[in-house]
N, C-alpha and C positions, 0 to 999 in steps of 0.2 A: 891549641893550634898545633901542638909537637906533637900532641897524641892522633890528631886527625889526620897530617902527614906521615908518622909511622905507620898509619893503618892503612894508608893510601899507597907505603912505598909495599908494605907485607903482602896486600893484595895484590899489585903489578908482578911481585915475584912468585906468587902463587899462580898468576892467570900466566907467567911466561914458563911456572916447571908444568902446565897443564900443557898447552899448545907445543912442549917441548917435546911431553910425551907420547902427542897425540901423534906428530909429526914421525916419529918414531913408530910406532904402530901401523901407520900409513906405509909408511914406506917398508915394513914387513909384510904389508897384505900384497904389497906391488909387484916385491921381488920375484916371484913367480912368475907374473902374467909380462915383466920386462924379459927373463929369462926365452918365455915363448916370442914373444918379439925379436930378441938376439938371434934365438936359431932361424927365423925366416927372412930374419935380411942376410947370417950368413950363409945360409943355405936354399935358395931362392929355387921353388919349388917340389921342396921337402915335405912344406906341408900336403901340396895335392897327391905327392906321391905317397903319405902316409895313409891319406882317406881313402886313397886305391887301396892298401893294404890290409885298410879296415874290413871293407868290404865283404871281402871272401871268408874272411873270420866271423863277421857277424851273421854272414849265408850261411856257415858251420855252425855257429849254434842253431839256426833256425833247423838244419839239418838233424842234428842230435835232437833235439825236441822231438823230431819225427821217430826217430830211432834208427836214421838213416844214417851210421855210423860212416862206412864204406866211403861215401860220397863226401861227406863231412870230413875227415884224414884228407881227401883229394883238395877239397875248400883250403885246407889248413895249411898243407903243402903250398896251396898257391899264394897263401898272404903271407908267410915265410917270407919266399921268393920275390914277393912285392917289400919288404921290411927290407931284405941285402939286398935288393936292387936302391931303395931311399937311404941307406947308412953309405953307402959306396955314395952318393951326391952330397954327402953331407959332410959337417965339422968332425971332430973329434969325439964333443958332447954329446951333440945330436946322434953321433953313429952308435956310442956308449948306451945311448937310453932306447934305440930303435934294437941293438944286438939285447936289450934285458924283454924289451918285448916280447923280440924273435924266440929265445930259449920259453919264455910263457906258452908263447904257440907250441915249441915242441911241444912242451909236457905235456898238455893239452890232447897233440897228437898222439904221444905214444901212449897215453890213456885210453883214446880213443881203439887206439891199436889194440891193446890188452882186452879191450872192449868186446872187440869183435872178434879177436881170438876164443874169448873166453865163449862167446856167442855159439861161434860156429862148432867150438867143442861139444857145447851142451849139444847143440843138437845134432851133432855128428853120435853122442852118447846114445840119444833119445831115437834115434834111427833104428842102430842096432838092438837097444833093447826091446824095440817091440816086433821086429822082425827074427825074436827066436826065443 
């Protein structure tokens, strides 16, 4: 009877460090998605003003795809401008992760820029050389 209650008390403390851990794990998978909740109740309409800012970024790549660089750099510029228009309504956090965005777009752009630089040289080259 001592041995079927130690085995009964061993498994209570096995099944409470599982649900201990699981509970643990849980709330690691959560932290995040609370995180995104935080910023939209402190910053109430941050998110639509983000998916404004999506927007023109993701017009930009469709742009580049085409190899419509030019146009694509204007897109870029404009989701910039939509990013510090959403960090200016927003917390502290939220401005901090919409400004590491913002710099993503520069780079982005001045690649784009380099892009078309490097574009227009070639064929500003390609010009002259066959006109002499």
């Amino acid at each position: 009877m001592r041995a079927i209650g130690a085995l009964l008390g061993l498994l209570s403390l096995a099944f409470g460090a599982y649900n201990w851990w699981q509970i643990r794990e849980l709330k690691s998978e959560l932290a995040p998605r609370r995180t995104a909740v935080r910023v939209s109740e402190r910053s109430p309409g941050v998110l639509q003003k983000m998916q404004r800012a999506l927007e023109p970024g993701e017009h930009a790549r469709k742009l580049l795809g085409d190899g419509r660089q030019n146009d694509a750099r204007k897109e870029l510029d404009r989701a910039m401008a939509e990013f510090t228009e959403a960090a200016h309504d927003s917390d502290a956090d939220t401005a901090d992760r919409l400004h590491e965005m913002q710099e993503t777009l520069a780079k982005v752009r001045d690649q784009t820029q380099d892009l078309l630089h490097h574009s227009s040289g070639k064929k500003h080259e390609d010009t002259h050389d066959t006109g002499g």
